[in-house]
N, C-alpha and C positions, 0 to 999 in steps of 0.2 A: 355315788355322788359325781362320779365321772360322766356321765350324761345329763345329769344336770350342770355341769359345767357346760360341757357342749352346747348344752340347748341358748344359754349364756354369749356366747360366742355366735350361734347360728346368728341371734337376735342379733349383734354389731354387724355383721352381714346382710341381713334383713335393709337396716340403715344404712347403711352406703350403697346398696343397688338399687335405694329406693331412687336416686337422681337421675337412673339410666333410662334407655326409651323401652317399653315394657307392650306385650300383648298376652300377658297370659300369667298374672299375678293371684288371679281367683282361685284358680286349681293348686298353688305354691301357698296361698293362706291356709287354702284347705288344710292339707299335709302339717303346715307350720300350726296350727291351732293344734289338732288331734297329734302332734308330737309332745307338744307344751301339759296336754291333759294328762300324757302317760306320764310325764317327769314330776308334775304334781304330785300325780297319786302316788311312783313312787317314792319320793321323798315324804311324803305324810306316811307312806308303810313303813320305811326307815324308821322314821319319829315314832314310831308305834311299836318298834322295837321286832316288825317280822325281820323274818328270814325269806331275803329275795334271792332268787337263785339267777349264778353270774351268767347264765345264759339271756337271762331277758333283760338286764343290765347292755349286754352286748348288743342285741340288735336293736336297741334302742340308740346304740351310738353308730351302730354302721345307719338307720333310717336319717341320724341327724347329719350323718356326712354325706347322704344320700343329696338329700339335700340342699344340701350346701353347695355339691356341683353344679346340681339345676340354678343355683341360684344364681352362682357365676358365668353360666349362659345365657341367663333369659337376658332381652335389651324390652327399652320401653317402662314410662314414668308410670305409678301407681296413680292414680284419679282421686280424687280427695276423699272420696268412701271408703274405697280401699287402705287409704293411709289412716283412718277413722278406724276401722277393725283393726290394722295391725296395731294402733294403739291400745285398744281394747285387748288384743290378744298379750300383748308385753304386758298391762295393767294386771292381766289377771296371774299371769307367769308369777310377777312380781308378789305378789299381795298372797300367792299361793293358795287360791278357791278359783274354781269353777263355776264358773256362770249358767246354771243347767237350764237359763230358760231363754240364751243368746240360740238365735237361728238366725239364718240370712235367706230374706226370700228375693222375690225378680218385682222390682219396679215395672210400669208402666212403660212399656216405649215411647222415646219422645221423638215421633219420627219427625216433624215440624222443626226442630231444633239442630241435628243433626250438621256438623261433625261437633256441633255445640250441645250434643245430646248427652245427657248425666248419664253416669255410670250407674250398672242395672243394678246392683248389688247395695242393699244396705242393711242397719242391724234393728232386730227385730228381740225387741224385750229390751233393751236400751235405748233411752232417750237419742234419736241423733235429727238433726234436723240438716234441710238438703232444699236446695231450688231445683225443681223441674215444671215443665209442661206436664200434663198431661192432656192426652188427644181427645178431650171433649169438645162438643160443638157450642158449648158456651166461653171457650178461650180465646178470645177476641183479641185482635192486635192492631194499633193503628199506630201508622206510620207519618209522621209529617216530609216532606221533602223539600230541596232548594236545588233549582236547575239555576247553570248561567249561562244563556246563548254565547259561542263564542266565533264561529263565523256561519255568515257575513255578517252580522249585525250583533251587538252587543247586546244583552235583556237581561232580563231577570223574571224568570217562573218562580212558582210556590204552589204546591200542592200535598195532596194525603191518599194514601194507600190503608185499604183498609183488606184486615183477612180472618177468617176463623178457621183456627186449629180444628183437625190437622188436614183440611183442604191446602193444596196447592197452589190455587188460584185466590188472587187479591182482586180488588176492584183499585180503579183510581180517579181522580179529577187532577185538574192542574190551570192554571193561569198565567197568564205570561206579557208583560208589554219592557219597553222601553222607557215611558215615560215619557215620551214626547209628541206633541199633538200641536203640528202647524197649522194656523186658518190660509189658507191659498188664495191671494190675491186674484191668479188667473188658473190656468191652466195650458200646459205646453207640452210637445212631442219631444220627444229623447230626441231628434234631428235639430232641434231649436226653434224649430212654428210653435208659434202662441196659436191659442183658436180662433184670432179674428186674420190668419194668414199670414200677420209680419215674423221675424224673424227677433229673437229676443236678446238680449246680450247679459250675461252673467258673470258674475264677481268669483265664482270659483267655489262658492261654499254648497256643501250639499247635507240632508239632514233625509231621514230613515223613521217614520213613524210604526211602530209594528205594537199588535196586541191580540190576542186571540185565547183559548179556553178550551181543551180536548177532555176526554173520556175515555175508558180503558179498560184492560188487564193487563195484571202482571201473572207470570205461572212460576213457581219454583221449578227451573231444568236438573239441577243437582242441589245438593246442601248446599255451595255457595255460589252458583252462578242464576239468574235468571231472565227473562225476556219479558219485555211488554210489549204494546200495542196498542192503540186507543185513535178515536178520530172526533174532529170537533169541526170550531168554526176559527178562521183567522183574515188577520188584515195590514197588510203591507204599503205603507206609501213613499215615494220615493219625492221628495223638493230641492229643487236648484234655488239657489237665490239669485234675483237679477239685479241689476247694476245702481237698480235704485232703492236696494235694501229689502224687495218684495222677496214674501216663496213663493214660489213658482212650483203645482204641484205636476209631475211628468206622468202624464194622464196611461202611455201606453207602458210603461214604469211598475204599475200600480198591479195587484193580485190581490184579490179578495174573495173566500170560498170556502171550500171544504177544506181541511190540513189533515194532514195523516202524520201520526205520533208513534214513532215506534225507537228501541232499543234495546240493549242491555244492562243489566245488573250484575255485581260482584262483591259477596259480604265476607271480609277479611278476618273482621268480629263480629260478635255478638251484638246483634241489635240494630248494627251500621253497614249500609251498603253502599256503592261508588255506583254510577249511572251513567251511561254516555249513550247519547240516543241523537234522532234527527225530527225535525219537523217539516212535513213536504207540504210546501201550500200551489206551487206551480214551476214550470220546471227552470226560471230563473231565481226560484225564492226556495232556498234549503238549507234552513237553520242547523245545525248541529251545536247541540250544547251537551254541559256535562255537570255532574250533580251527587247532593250525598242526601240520604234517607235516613232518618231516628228512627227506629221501631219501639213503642212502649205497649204495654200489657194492660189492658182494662180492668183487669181481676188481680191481685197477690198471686202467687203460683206458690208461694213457701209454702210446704209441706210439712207435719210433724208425724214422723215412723215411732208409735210404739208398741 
């Protein structure tokens, strides 16, 4: 009964290293299950009244102190599957039967997921249920976004990233304006000529019409960093107001064309990324703005292992 006490004791040590930073808990259940099976059996040979000889008593208590040292060295937290079996593993200690139809096989890699990728390990002949991806080409994920221009010009974009696991590469669209849209009186040079040649006089107020619409990829670079890219169309107006309340729009001011959209990405958690990118429409007009992305899941991904 002395190593089933041990085994007892391993377990409250089990518990308090489970809060530590951990990489290598699979191979330490391993040992800790097939330790628990021996002290079953032998306390049921006990109860049955054999005669166990003190030698396998013994190295049953040197594997469980074996252990124990490991235990006291590894760093690194259990993963919620892992703490899933070790419950399972104390359940069965406890209740004193053996589960002979528990195995643990290898999940799916969810390389799309990644460092938010589930732990490979789960139990197999008992009910346990678990979220993951799996890297089929039917795992669809669409991301909605919100950029907000921050200089020179203040805006607001809205757009969607879409991707299917476990590709890399997303597509995207986006839109983007201001919200404001001057009808221009006349039209005048950044020197102050109007176009019938005089010279105009203004009040000081100026106002910024911008709107435009790109197209893209984004490419995962690592699990939480990535880049996009994308080109469209956009339109920038620049108005003075003059002295007698008109806008005045500043004809050589003004860029309208092609825009080029590009930045980065950084996803902290699960599902949410931060964006900070630029938009080039000409070489006075270079938006930079910055932005967060939802990502949701077209399909359920819960899984039921039995």
């Amino acid at each position: 009964m002395t190593a089933y006490l041990f085994v007892f004791l391993l377990m409250l040590c089990v518990d308090r290293r489970a809060d530590a930073q951990n990489t290598s808990w699979d191979s330490n259940l391993d040992r800790f299950e097939v330790i628990c099976h021996k002290c079953v059996r032998l306390k049921d040979r006990l109860a049955a009244g054999e005669s166990v000889p003190e030698d396998s008593i013994l190295v049953l208590t040197r594997e469980v102190g074996s252990l124990k040292d490991k235990l006291q060295a590894v760093s690194g937290d259990m993963n919620p599957v892992q703490e899933r079996r070790l419950r399972c593993i104390k359940d069965m200690y406890r209740s004193g039967e053996i589960f002979s139809t528990v195995s643990w096989v290898q999940l799916p890699e969810a390389k799309t997921l990644s460092p938010f990728s589930l732990p490979r390990y789960a139990v197999a002949g008992l009910p346990v249920t678990i979220e993951y991806e799996e890297p089929v080409a039917d795992a669809a994920r669409i991301s909605p976004f919100l950029s907000i221009g921050v200089v020179p010009d203040l805006y607001v974009g809205l757009g969607v990233m879409y991707n299917r696991a476990p590709s890399p590469w997303s597509v995207y669209v986006k839109g983007f304006t201001n919200f404001v849209n001057h009808r221009a009186a006349y039209t005048c040079l950044s020197d102050g000529t109007a176009e019938d040649g005089s010279t105009i006089w203004v009040s000081g107020a100026r106002s910024v019409s911008l709107w435009g619409a790109v197209a893209g990829a984004h490419y995962d670079i690592t699990p939480r960093w990535g880049g996009y890219a994308g080109v469209g169309y956009a339109s920038r107006r620049l108005f003075w107001e003059d002295a007698f309340g008109n806008w005045v729009e500043v004809s050589d001011k003004a860029a309208s064309g092609l825009a080029l959209d590009a930045g980065v990405t950084y996803m902290p958690f699960r599902d949410i990324r931060f964006l900070a990118g630029i938009t080039y429409l000409s070489s006075s007009t270079t938006s930079v703005c910055l932005g967060v992305i939802y990502s949701f899941h077209v399909k359920p991904l819960q899984k039921s292992l039995y």
